[in-house]
C-alpha positions as CSV (number, residue, x, y, z in Angstrom):
1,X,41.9,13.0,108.7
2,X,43.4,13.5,105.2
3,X,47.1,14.1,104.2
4,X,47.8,17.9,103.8
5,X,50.1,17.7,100.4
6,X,51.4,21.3,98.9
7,X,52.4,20.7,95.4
8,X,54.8,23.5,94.8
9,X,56.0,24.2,91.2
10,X,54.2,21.1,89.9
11,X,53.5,21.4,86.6
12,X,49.5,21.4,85.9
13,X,48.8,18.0,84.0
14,X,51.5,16.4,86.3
15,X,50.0,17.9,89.2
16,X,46.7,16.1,88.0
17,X,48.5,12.7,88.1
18,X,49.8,13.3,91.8
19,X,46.4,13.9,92.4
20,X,44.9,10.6,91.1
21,X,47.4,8.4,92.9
22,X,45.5,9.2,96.2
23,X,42.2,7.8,96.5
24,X,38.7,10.3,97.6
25,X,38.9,11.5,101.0
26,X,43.0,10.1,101.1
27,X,44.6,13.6,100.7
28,X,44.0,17.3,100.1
29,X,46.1,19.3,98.1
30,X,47.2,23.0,98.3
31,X,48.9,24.5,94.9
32,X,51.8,26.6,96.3
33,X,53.7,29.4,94.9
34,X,56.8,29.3,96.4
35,X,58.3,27.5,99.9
36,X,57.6,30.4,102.6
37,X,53.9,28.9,101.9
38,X,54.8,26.0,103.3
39,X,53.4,25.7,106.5
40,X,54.9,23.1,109.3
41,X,53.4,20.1,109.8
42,X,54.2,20.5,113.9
43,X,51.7,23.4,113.8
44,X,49.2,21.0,114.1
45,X,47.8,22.7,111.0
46,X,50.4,22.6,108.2
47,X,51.3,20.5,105.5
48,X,52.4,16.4,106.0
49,X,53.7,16.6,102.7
50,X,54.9,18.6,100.1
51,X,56.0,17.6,96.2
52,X,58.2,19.9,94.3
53,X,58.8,20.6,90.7
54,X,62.1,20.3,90.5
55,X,64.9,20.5,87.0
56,X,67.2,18.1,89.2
57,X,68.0,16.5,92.8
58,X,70.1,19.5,94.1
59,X,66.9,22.3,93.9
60,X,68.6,25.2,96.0
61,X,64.7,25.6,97.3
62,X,64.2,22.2,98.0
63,X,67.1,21.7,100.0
64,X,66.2,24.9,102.4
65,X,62.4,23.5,102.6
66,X,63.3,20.1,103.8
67,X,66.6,22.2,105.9
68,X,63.7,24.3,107.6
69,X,61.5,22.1,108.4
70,X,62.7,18.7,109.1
71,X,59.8,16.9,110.0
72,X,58.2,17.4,106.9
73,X,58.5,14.9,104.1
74,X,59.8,16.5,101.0
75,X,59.5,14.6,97.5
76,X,61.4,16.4,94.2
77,X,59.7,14.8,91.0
78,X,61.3,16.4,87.8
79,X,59.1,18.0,85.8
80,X,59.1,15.1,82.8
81,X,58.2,12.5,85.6
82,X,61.4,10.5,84.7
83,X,62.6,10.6,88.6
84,X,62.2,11.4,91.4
85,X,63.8,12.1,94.9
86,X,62.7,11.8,98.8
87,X,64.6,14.6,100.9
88,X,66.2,13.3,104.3
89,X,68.2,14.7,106.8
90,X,69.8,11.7,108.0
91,X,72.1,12.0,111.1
92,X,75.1,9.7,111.4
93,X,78.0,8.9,113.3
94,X,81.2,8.9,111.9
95,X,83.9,7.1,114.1
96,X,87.1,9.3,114.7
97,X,89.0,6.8,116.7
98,X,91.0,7.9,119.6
99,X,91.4,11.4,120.3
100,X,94.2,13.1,121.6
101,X,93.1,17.1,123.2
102,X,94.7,18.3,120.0
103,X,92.2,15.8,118.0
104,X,89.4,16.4,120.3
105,X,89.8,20.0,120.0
106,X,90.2,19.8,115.3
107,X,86.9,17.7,115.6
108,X,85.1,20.1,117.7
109,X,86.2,23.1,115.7
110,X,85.7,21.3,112.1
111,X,82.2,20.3,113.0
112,X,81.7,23.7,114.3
113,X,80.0,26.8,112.5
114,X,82.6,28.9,111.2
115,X,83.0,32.2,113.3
């Protein structure tokens, strides 16, 4: 089964080059208009893969596609093909040492949502 790649904002002759580094039958590609076309890739029906047009790494849009759906692999490639960026949401620990209930309680409510 072919790779389902949405090229969102991809300039036309670049978009053409994405294209030709996958071989026949390799991937399909959908041109998309803007992210709420993405469609999840745990829907058994949506895209594996989708390649943004982006000005720079921190894309406001880019960052809510990979945000909202996690699973799916995001690639920003600015628009002069000079770089480019893979989107992960990496989870890590980060060691707090010891903890005291008032320390226990700060980390709880610092990691927490504010109200």
């Amino acid at each position: 089964m072919p790779l389902r790649i949405g090229l969102l904002q991809v300039p036309e002759l670049l978009a053409d080059v994405v294209r030709s580094a996958f071989g026949p039958g390799v991937a399909e590609f959908e041109d998309l208009t803007d992210a709420a076309t993405v469609r999840d890739p745990a829907t058994g029906h949506g895209h594996d893969a989708v390649i943004a047009g982006v000005a720079g790494a921190w894309e406001p849009e880019v960052l809510r596609l990979k945000s909202s759906h996690p699973g799916l692999i995001v690639l920003g490639l600015r628009h002069d093909a000079r770089q480019t960026w893979l989107y992960e949401l990496v989870p890590h620990p980060r060691p707090l040492g010891e903890l005291g209930t008032d320390e226990l309680r700060a980390a709880v409510l610092t990691g927490a949502p504010p109200l």
